[in-house]
SEKOL-473340 format. One line per 5 residues: number of its first residue (from 1); their letters; for each residue x negated, y, z of N, C-alpha, C. Coordinates in pm, whole numbers, plus 50000, padded with zeros to 5 digits. Example, Ala and Ser with C-alpha at 12.3 -4.5 7.8 and 13.67 -1.06 7.14 Angstrom:
<pts>
1> AS> 48681:49431:50780:48770:49550:50780:48680:49670:50780  48715:49775:50708:48633:49894:50714:48710:50003:50787
</pts>
This chain:
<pts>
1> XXXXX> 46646:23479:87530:46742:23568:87466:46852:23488:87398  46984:23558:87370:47079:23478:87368:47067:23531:87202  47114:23460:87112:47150:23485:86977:47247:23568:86955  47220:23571:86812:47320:23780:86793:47465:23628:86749  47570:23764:86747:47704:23686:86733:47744:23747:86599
6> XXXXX> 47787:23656:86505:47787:23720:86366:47958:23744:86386  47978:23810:86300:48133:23856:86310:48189:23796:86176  48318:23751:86150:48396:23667:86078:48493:23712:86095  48537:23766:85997:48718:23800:85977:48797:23715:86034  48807:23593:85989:48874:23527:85998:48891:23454:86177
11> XXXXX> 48747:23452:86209:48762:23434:86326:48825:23535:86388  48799:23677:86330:48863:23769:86513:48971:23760:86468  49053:23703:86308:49189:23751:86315:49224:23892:86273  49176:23947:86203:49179:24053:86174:49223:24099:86022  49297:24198:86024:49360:24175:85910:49336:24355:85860
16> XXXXX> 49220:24413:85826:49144:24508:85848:49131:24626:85705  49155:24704:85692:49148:24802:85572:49089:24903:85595  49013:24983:85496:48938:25096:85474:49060:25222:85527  49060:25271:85580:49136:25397:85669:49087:25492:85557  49209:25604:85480:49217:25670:85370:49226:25808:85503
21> XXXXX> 49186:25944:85365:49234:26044:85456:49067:26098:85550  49124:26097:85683:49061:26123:85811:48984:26049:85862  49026:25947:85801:48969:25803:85848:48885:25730:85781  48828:25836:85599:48783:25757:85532:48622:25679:85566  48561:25649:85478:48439:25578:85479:48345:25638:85548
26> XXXXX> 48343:25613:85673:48194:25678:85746:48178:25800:85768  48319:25847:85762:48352:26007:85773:48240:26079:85960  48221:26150:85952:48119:26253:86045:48258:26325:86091  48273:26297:86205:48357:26415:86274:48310:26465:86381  48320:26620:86456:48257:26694:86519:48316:26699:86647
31> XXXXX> 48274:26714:86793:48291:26720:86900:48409:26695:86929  48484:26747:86871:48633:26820:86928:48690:26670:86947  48670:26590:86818:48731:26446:86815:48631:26332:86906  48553:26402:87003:48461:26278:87075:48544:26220:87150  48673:26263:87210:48730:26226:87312:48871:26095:87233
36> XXXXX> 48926:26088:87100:48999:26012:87046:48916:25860:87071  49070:25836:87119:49030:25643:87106:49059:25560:86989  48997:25464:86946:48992:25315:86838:49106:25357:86789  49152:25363:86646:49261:25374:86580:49310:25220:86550  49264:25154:86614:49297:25030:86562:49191:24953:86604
41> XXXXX> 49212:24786:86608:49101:24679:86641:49051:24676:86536  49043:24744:86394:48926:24750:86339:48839:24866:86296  48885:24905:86420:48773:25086:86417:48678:25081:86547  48565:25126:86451:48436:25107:86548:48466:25294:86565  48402:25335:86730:48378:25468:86708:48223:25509:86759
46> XXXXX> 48123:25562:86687:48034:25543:86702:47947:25732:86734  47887:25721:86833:47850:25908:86882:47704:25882:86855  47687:25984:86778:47548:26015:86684:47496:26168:86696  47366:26179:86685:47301:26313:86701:47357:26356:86547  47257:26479:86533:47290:26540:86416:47120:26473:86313
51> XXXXX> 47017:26475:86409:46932:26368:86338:46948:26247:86326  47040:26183:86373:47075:26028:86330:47203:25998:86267  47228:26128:86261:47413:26127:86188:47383:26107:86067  47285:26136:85947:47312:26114:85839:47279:25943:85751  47137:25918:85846:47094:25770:85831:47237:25675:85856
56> XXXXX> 47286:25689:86008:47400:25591:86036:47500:25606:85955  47556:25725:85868:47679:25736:85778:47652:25653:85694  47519:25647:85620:47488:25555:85480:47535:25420:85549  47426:25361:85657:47475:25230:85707:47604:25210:85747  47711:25256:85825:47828:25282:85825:47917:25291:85695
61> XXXXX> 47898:25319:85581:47935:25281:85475:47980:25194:85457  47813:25119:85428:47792:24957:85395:47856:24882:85451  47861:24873:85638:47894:24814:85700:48090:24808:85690  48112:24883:85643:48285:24930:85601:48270:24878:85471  48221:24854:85412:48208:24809:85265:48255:24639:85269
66> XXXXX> 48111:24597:85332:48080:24449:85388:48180:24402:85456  48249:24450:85591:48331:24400:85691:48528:24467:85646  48514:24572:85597:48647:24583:85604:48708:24673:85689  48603:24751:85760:48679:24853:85899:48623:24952:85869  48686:25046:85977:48679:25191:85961:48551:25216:86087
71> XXXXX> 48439:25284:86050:48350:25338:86150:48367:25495:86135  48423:25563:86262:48425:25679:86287:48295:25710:86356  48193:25832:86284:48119:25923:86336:48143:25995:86404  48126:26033:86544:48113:26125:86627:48007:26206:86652  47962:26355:86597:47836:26408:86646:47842:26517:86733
76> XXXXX> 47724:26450:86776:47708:26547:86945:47612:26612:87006  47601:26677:87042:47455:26746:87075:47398:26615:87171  47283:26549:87185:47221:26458:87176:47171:26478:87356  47182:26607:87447:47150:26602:87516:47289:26593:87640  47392:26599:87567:47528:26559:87641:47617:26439:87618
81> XXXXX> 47532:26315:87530:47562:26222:87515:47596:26125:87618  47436:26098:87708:47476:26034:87818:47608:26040:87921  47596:26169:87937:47693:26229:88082:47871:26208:88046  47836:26215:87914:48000:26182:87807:48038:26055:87791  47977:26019:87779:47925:25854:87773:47990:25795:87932
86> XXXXX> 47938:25822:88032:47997:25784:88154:48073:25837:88201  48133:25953:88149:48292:26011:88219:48389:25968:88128  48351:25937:87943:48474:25875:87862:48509:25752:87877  48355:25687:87849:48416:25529:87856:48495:25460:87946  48481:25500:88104:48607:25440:88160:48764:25420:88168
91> XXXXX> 48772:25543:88083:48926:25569:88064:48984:25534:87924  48885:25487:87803:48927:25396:87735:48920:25520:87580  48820:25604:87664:48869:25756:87525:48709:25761:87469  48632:25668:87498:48483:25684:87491:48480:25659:87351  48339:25567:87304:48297:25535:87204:48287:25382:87200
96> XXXXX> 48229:25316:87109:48205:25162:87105:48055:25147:87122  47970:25247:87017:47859:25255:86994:47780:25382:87039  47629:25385:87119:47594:25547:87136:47450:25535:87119  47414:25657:87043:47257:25671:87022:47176:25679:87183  47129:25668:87198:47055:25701:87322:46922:25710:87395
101> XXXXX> 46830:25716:87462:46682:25723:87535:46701:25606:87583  46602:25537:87610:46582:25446:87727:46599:25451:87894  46523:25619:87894:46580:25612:88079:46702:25666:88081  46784:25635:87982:46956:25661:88065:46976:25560:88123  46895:25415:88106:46982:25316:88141:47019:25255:88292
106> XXXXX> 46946:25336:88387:46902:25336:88499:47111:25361:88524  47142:25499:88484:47257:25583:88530:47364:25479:88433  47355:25431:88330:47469:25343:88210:47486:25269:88264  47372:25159:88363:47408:25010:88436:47489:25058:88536  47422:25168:88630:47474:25182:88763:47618:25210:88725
111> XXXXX> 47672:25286:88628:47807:25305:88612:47869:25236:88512  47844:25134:88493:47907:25037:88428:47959:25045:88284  47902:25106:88256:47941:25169:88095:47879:25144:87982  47752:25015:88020:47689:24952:87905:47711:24839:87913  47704:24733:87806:47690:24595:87772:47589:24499:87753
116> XXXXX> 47524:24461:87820:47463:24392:87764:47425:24305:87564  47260:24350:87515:47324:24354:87361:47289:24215:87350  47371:24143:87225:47296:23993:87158:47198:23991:87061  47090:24041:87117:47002:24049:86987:46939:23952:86962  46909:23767:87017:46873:23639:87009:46724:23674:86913
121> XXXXX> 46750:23564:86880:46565:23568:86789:46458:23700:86734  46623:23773:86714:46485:23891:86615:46440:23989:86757  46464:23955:86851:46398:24044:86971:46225:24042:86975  46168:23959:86925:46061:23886:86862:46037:24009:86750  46147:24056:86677:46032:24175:86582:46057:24284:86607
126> XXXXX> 46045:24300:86762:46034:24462:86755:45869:24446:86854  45910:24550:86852:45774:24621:86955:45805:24609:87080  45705:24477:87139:45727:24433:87323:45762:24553:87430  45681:24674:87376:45711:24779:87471:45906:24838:87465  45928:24837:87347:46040:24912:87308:46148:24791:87360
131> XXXXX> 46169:24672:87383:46243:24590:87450:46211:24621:87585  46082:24604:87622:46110:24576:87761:46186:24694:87817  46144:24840:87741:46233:24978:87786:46353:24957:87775  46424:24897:87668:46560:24868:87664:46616:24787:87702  46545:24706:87844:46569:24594:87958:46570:24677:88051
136> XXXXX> 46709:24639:88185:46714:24664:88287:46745:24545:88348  46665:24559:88467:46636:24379:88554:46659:24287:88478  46571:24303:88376:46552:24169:88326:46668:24138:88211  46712:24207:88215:46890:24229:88087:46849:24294:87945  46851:24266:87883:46845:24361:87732:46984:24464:87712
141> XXXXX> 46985:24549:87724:47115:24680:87648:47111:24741:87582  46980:24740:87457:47011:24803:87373:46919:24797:87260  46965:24832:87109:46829:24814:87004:46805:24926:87007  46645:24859:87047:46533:25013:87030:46524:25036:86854  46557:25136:86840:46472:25177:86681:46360:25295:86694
146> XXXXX> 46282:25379:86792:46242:25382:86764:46129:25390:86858  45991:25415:86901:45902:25449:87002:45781:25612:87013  45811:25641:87122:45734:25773:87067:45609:25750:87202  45546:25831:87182:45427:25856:87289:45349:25968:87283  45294:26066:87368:45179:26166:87357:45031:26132:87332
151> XXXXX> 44948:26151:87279:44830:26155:87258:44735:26262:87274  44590:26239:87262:44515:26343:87193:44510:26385:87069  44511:26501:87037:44495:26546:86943:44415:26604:86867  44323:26617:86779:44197:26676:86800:44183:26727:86634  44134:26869:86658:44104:26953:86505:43959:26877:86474
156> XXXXX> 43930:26768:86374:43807:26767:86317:43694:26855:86330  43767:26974:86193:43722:27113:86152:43628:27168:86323  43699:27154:86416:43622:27237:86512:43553:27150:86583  43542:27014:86630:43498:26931:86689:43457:26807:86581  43380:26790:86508:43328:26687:86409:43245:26552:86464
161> XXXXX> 43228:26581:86606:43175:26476:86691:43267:26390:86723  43215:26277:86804:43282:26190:86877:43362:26212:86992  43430:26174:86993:43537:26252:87127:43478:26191:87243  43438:26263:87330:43364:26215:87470:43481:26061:87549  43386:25999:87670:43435:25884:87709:43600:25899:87841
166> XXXXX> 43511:26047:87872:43574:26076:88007:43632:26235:87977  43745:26279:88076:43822:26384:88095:43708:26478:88108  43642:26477:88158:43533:26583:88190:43441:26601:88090  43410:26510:88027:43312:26543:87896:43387:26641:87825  43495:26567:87783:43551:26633:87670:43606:26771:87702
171> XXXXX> 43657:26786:87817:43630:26963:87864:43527:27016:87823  43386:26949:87925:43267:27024:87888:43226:27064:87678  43271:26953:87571:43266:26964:87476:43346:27071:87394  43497:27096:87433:43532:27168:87393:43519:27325:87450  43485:27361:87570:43414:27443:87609:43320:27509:87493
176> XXXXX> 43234:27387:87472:43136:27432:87404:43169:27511:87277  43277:27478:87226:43301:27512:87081:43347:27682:87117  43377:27716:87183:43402:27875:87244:43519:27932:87170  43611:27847:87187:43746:27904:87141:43864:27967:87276  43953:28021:87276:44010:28097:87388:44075:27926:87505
181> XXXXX> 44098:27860:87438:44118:27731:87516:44034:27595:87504  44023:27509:87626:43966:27454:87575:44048:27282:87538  44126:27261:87631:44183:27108:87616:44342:27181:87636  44420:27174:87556:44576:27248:87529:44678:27135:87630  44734:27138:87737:44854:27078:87769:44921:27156:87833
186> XXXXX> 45012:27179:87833:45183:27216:87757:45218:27228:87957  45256:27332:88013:45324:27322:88112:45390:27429:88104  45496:27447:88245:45618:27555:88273:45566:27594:88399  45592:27686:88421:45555:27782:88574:45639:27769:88682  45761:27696:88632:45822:27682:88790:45855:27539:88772
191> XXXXX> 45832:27461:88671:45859:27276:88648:45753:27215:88639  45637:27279:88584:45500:27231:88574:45532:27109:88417  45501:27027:88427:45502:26877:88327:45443:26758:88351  45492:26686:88479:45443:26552:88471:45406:26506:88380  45501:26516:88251:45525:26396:88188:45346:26417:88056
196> XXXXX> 45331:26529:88034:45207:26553:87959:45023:26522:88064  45104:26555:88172:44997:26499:88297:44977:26383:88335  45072:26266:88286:45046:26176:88302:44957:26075:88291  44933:26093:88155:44796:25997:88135:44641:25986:88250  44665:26138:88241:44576:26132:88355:44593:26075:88468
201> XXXXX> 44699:26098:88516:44774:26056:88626:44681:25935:88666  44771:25787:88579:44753:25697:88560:44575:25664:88580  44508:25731:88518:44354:25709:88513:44345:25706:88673  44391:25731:88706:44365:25747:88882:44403:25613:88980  44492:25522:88875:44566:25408:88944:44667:25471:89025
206> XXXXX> 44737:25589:88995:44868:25609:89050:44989:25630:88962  45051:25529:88930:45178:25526:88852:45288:25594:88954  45383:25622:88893:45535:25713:88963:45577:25596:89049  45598:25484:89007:45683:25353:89074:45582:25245:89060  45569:25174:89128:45504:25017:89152:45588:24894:89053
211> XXXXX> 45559:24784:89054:45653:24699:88940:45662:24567:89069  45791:24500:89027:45820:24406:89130:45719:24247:89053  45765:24160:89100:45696:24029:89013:45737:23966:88898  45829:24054:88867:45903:24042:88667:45852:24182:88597  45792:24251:88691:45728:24371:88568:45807:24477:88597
216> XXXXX> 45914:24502:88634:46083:24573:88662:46010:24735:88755  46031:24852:88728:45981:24957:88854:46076:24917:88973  46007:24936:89081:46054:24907:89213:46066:25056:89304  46186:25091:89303:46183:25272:89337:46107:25225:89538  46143:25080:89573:46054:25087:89743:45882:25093:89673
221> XXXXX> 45857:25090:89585:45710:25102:89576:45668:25232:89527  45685:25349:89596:45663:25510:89532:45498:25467:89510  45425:25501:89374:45298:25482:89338:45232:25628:89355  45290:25695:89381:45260:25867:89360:45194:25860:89541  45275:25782:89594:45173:25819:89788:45102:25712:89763
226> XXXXX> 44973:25738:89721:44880:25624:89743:44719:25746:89695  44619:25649:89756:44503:25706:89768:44438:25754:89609  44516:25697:89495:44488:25790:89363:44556:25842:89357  44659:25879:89384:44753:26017:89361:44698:26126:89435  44641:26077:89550:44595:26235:89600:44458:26219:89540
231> XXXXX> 44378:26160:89489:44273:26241:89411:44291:26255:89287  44420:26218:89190:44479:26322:89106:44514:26463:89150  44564:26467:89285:44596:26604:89303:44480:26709:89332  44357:26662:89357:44264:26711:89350:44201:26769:89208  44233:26657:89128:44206:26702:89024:44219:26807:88915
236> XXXXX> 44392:26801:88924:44490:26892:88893:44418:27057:88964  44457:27054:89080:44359:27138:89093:44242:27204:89061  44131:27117:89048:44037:27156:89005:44028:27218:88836  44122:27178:88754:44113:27199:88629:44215:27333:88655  44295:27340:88766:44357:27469:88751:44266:27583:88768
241> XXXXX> 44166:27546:88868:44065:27638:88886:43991:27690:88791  43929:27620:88659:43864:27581:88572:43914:27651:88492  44027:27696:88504:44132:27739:88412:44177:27658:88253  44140:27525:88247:44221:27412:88174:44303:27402:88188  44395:27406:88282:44503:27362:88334:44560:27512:88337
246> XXXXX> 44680:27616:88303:44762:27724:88318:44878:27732:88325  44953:27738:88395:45163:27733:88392:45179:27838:88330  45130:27876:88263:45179:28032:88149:45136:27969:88020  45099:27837:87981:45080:27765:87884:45198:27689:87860  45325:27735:87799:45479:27641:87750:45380:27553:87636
251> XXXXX> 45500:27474:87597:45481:27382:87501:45446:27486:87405  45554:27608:87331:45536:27672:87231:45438:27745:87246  45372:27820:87344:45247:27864:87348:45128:27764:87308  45108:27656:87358:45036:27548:87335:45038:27506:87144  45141:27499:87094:45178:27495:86990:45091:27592:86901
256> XXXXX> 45161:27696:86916:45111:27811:86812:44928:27870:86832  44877:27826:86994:44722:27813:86982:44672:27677:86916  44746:27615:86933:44636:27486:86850:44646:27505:86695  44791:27600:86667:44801:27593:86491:44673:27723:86489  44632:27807:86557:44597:27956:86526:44418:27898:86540
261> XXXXX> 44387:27779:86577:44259:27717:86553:44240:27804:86757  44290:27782:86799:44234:27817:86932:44208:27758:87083  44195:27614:86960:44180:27529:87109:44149:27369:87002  44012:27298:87004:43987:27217:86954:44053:27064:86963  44144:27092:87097:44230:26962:87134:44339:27015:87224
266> XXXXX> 44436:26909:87230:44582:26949:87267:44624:26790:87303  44703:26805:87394:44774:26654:87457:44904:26688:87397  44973:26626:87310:45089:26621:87239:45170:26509:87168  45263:26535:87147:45301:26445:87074:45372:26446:86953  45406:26359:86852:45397:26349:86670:45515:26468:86635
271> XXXXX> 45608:26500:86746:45712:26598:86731:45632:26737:86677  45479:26744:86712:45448:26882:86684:45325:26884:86560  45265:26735:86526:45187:26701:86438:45164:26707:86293  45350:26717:86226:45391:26761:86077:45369:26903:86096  45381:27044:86200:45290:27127:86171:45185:27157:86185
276> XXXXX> 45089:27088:86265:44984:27085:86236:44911:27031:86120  44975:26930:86012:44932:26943:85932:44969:27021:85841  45066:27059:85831:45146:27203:85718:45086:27279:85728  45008:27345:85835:44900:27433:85882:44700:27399:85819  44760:27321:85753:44584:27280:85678:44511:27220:85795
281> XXXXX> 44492:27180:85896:44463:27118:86033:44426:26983:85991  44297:26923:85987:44249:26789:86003:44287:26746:86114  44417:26703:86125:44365:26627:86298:44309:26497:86292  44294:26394:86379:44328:26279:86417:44377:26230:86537  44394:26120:86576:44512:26110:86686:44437:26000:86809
286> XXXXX> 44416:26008:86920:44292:25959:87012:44366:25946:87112  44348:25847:87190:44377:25822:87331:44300:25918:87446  44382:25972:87505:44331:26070:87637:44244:26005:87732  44147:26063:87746:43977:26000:87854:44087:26012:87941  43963:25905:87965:44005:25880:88179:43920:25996:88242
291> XXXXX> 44067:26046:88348:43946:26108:88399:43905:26015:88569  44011:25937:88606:43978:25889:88713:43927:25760:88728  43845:25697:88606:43751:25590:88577:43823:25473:88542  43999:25438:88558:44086:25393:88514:44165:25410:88356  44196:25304:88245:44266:25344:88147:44399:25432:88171
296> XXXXX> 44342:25558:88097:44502:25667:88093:44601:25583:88020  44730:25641:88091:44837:25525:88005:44952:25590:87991  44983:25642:87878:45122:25778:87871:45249:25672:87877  45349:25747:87895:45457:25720:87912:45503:25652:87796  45594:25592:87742:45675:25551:87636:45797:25589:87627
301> XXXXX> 45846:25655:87536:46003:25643:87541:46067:25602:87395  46153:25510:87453:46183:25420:87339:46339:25505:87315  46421:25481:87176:46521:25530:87185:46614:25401:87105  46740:25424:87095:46829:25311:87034:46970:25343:87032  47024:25240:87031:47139:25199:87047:47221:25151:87167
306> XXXXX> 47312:25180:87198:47395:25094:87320:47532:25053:87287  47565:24942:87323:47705:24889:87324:47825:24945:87482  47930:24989:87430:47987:25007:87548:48047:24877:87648  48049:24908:87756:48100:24772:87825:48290:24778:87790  48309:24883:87797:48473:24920:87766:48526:24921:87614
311> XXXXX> 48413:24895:87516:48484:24805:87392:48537:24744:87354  48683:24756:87303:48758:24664:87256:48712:24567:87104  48608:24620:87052:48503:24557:86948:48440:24560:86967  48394:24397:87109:48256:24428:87129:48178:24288:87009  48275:24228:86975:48154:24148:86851:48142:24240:86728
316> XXXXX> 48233:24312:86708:48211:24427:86595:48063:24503:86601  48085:24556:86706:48000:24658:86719:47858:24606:86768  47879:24455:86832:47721:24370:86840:47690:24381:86629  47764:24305:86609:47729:24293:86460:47689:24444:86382  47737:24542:86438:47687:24639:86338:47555:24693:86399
321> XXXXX> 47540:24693:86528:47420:24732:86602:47305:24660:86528  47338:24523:86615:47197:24465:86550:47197:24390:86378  47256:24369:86304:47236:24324:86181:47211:24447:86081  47304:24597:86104:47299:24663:86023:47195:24761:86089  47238:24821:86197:47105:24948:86216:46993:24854:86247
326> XXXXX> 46963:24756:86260:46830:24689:86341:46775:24633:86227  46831:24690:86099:46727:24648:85940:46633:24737:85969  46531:24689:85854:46437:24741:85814:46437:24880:85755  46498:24875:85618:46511:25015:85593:46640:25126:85666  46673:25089:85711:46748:25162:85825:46678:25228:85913
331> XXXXX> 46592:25126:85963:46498:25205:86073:46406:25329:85960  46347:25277:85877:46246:25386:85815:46331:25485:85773  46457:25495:85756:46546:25610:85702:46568:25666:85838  46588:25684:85946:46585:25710:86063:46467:25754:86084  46324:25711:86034:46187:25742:86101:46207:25916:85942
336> XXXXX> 46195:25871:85856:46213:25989:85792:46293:26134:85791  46423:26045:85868:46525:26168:85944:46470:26287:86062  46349:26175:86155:46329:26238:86292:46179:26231:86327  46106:26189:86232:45970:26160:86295:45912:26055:86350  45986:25995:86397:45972:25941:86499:45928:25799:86505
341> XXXXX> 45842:25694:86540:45755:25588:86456:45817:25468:86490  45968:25398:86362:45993:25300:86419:45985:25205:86534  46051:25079:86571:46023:25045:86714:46040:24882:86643  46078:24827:86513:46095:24726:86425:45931:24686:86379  45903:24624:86409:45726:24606:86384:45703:24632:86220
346> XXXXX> 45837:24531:86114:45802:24535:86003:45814:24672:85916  45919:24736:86009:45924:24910:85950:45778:24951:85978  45716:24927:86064:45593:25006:86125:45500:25005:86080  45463:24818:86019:45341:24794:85912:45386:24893:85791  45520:24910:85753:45546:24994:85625:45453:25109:85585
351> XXXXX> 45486:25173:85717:45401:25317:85768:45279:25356:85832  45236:25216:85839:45121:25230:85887:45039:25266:85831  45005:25347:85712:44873:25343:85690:44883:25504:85673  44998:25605:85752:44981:25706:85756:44864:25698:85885  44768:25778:85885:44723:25789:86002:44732:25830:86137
356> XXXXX> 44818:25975:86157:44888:25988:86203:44987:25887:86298  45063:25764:86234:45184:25739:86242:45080:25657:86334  44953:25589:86262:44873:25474:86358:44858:25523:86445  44768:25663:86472:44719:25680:86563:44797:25664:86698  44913:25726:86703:45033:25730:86800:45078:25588:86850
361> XXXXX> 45057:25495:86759:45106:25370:86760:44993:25319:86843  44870:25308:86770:44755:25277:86898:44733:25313:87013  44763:25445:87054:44743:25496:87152:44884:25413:87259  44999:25450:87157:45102:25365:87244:45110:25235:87273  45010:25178:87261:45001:25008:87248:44974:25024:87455
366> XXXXX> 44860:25082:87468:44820:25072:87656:44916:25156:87743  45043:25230:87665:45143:25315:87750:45228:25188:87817  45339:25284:87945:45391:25220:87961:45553:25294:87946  45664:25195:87957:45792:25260:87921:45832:25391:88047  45858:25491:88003:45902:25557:88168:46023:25477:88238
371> XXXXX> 46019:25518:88334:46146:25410:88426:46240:25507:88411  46316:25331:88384:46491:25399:88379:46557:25396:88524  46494:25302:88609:46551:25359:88794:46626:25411:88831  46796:25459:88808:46834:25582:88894:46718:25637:88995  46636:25603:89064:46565:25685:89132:46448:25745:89068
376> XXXXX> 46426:25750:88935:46354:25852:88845:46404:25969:88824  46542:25985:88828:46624:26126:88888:46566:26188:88998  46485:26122:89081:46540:26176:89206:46314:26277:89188  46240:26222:89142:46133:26260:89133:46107:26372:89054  46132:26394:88943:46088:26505:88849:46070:26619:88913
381> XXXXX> 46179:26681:88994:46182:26846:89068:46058:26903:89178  46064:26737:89268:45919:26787:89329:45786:26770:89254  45782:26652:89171:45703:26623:89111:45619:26744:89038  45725:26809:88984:45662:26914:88849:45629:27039:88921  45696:27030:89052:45660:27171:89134:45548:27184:89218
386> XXXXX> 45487:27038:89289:45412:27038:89335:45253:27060:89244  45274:27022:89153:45154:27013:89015:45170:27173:88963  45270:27215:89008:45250:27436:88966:45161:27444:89117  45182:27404:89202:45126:27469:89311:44998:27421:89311  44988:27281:89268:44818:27238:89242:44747:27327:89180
391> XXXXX> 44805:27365:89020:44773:27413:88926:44743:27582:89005  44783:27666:89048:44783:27767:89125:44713:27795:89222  44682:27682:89305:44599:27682:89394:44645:27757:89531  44786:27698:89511:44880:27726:89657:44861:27649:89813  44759:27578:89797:44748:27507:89920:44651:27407:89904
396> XXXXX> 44603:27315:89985:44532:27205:89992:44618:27097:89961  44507:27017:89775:44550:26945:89720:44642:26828:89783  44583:26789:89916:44653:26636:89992:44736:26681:90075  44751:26773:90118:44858:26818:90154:45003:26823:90091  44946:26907:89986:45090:26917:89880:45125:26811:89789
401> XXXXX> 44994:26705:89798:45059:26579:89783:45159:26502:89847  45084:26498:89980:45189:26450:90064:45336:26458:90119  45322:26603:90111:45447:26625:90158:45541:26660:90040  45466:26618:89910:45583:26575:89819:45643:26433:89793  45528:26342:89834:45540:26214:89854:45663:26178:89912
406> XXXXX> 45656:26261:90053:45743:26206:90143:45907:26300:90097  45903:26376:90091:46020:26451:89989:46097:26379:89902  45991:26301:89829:46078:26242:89739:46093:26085:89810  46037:26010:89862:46080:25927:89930:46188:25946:89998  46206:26024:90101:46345:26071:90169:46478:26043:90068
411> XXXXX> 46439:26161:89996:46529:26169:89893:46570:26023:89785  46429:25905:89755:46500:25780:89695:46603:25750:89840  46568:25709:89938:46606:25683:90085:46767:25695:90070  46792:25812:90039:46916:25873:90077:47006:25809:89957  46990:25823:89835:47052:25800:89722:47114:25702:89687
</pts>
């Protein structure tokens, strides 16, 4: 890793003042102004959710305090960031700085609209998983702040035992407790949910993508056509039969039975865990049985920061990325904003001794990052549809494996 680049007045030449008015200190401006360019070489412009807009204003302050420039806030609805992101920045009307997921970076490289970041030594204190997500081939683009993952979830109060070894015990256990559900995961009736199915998945030795000999997903290695994916799809099945498995079970249905005590466990994640405890709910937080004699291994998604490649401050905006948001209490003011369990190791020991915050963290230690691939676009649609038809019991499991296999192969093929 290459070392961060500290920024010096004097070196860029800059002859830099606090912007009065419109322009003052860390001012928050709303959509309309996402599209204005740099008022100057010493204006950072930086596009923020509305949960990370208030943490980054404080740091944005400071950082205008410390350096001498103007950081304009941009907030944006968080799910039209990316797509804005690659139609502004080329024309010079974008941003410098953007909050972001990890699998955008698949679509940011391919269109040239990220930078590579300098984060040198302290790449070392974050969390190995949350870098390597914010690596594409082998490149770093961005500071992770924070890491999330799904787990088990489990009401004490109704289950006071040991949580069984395997997927099937722990059915048969919660069965036992005779509540209207027995193991809660979260699907849609015409998308289904890989992404909560996964762990299991994985227990099977079938990952979405294969990894090349640097670790990297390899979209020529589809992991989904291979001899554990179709006895995941068997499986899937079978629990649809079982009726564990239901596509009339949304997330919010899933939600409001696990708060109503009607289901002793739930595959979820920490986004839904502050009401379960507001709800008087003992949980604790457990890694999902194997059910296919393999370690289950959920997804990761790391989130952060990105530098634009079309920055006219790109040592500015290295320096405010990683020295100012990539502190310590920055990150925990961010984890308090959103939930969400730092990705800075030393923020993490902070919080560690919520249990909760561990549990998620342990469980996320054997996940892996989801792929950022442009060809992870191209999987989700059959993916989630073929797992309604498992779940339904629309056909023979290897069948509708297969010929989603090859569906979506075609389809990387073409792209």
């Amino acid at each position: 890793m290459r070392r961060s680049i500290p920024v010096v007045a004097a070196t860029l030449g800059l002859a830099l003042t606090l912007a009065a008015c419109s322009g003052s200190s860390g001012e928050t401006s709303d959509d309309a102004s996402a599209s204005a360019p740099a008022e100057s070489a010493g204006t950072l412009t930086v596009w923020v959710d509305d949960t990370r807009s208030g943490p980054v204003k404080e740091v944005a302050t400071k950082f205008e305090e410390e350096k001498g420039v103007t950081v304009k806030l941009v907030q944006k609805d968080f799910g039209e960031i990316r797509d804005d992101f690659i139609s502004q920045a080329p024309t010079g009307q974008g941003p410098d700085v953007v909050v972001g997921a990890h699998d955008w970076l698949g679509k940011l490289v391919q269109n040239g609209v990220v930078a590579p970041i300098e984060l040198g030594d302290k790449a070392a204190d974050f969390l190995p998983v949350s870098t390597q997500a914010m690596s594409y081939e082998g490149t770093l683009y961005g500071l992770p702040y924070s890491v999330e993952n799904i787990a088990l979830v489990k009401n004490k109060s109704l289950v006071p035992d040991a949580t069984p070894a395997t997927f099937d015990e722990l059915v048969a256990q919660a069965k036992a407790v005779g509540t209207d559900y027995s193991v809660l995961v979260q699907q849609d009736e015409k998308t289904g949910d890989p992404y909560h199915l996964y762990p299991l998945q994985t227990s099977f030795g079938a990952p979405v993508f294969g990894t090349d000999g640097d670790g990297a997903y390899d979209a020529t290695q589809l992991g989904l056509d291979s001899d554990g994916g179709r006895a995941f799809a068997a499986y899937v099945s079978k629990l649809g039969a079982e009726g564990v498995l239901n596509t009339s079970v949304s997330g919010d249905v899933a939600k409001e039975a696990f708060i109503a005590g009607k289901a002793p466990y739930m595959i979820t994640g920490p986004w839904n865990v502050g009401d379960f405890v507001n709800a008087g709910i003992d949980v604790a937080i457990e890694k999902v049985p194997s059910a296919g004699g393999q370690p289950s291994q959920p997804f990761v998604g790391v989130q952060g920061f990105f530098i634009s490649s079309k920055s006219e401050n790109a040592l500015l905006a290295n320096e405010f990325v990683v020295n100012y948001l990539g502190t310590k209490d920055v990150q925990l003011a961010m984890y308090e904003a959103g939930g969400r369990a730092p990705a800075l190791q030393s923020a993490l020991d902070e919080i560690g001794s919520d249990p909760v915050v561990a549990g998620f963290a342990e469980v996320g230690k054997d996940g892996v990052p989801m792929p950022s691939i442009p060809a992870m676009d191209t999987v989700w649609s059959d993916w989630g549809a073929t797992e309604v038809a498992l779940v339904n019991q629309q056909g023979d499991p290897t069948t509708l494996w297969n010929q989603m296999s090859v569906a979506i192969a075609t389809k990387i093929a073409a792209s």
